[in-house]
C-alpha positions as CSV (number, residue, x, y, z in Angstrom):
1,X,-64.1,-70.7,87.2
2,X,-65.0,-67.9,88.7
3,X,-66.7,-65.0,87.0
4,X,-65.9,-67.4,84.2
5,X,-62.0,-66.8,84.2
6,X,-59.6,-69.1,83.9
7,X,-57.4,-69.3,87.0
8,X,-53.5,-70.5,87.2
9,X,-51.9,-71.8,90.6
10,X,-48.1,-71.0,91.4
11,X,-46.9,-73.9,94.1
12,X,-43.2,-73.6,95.9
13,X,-41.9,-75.0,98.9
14,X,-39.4,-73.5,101.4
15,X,-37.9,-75.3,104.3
16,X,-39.6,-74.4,107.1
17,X,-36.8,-73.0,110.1
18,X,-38.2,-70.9,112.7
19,X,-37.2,-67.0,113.0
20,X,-36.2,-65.6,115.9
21,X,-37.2,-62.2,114.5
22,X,-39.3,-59.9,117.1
23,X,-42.6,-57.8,115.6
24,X,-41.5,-57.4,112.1
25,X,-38.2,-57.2,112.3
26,X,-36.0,-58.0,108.7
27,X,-36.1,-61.7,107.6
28,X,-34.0,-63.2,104.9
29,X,-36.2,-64.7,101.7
30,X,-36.3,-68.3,102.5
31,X,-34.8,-70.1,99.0
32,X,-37.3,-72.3,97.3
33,X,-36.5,-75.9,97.6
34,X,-36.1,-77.8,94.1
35,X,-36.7,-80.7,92.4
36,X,-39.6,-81.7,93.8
37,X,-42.0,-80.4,91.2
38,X,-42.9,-82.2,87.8
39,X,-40.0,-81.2,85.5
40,X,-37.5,-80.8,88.9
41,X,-37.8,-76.8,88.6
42,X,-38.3,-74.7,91.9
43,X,-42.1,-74.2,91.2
44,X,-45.2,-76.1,89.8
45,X,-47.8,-74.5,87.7
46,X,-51.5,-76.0,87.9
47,X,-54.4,-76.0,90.2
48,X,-53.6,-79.5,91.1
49,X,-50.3,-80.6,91.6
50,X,-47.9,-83.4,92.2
51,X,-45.7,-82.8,94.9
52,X,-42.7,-85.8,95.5
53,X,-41.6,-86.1,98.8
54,X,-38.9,-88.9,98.2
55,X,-35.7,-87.2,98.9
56,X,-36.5,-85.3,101.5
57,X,-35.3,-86.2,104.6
58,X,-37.1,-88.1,107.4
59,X,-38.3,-85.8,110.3
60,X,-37.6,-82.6,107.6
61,X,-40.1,-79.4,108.1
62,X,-41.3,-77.9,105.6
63,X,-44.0,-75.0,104.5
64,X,-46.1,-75.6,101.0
65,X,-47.2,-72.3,99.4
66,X,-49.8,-72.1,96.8
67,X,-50.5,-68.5,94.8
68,X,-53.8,-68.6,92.5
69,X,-54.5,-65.7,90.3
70,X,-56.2,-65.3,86.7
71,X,-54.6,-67.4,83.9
72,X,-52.1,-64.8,81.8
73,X,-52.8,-66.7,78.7
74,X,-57.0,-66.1,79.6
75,X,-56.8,-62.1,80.0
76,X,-58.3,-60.0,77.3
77,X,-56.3,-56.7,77.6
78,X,-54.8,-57.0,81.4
79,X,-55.4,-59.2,84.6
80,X,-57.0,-58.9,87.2
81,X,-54.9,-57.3,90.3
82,X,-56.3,-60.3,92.7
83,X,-54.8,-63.0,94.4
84,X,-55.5,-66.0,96.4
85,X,-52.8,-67.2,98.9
86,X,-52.2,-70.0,101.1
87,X,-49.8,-71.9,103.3
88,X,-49.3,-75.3,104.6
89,X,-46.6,-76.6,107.2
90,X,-45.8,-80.0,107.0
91,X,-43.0,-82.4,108.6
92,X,-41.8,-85.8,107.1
93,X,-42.6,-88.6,109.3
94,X,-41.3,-91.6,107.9
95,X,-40.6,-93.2,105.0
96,X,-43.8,-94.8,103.6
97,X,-43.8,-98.3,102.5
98,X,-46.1,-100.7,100.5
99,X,-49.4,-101.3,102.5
100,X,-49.3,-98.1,104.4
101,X,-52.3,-96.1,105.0
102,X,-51.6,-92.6,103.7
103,X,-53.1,-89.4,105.5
């Protein structure tokens, strides 16, 4: 951990549509997609998660967000204002069977 604290990381998943907003222009919050996180919430909570694809639909896009910041339960008076993000866009390809090679 670094600077030995304890960090915490916040995964969610949106679909992933394209805008056709112009240089900043408004866009609408995207809505998390559920159930695909241990415990079927709209987030999962860990530095290392499972994330199950199953019901999503065959040739679906989506983006994976991941959030890392300093453990609440490890901070001694108040956290640290610091935060780690990235983002991931994926599509469903096909459905994987038995004896496939995963990449």
């Amino acid at each position: 951990t670094p600077l030995g604290r304890d960090l915490v990381g916040i995964w969610g998943m949106t679909n992933d549509v394209l805008s056709d907003a112009v240089g900043g222009a408004f866009e609408e919050t995207k809505a998390l997609v559920k159930g695909v996180w241990p415990g079927g919430g709209a987030t999962g909570t860990g530095l290392s998660v499972v994330l199950d694809t199953s019901r999503l639909p065959v040739s679906s896009e989506h983006r994976l967000y991941v959030f890392v910041r300093q453990d609440p339960a490890s901070c001694a008076v108040e956290c640290d204002k610091q935060e780690a993000v990235a983002s991931l866009p994926f599509r469903i390809c096909h459905d994987v069977v038995e004896g496939d090679l995963c990449f």
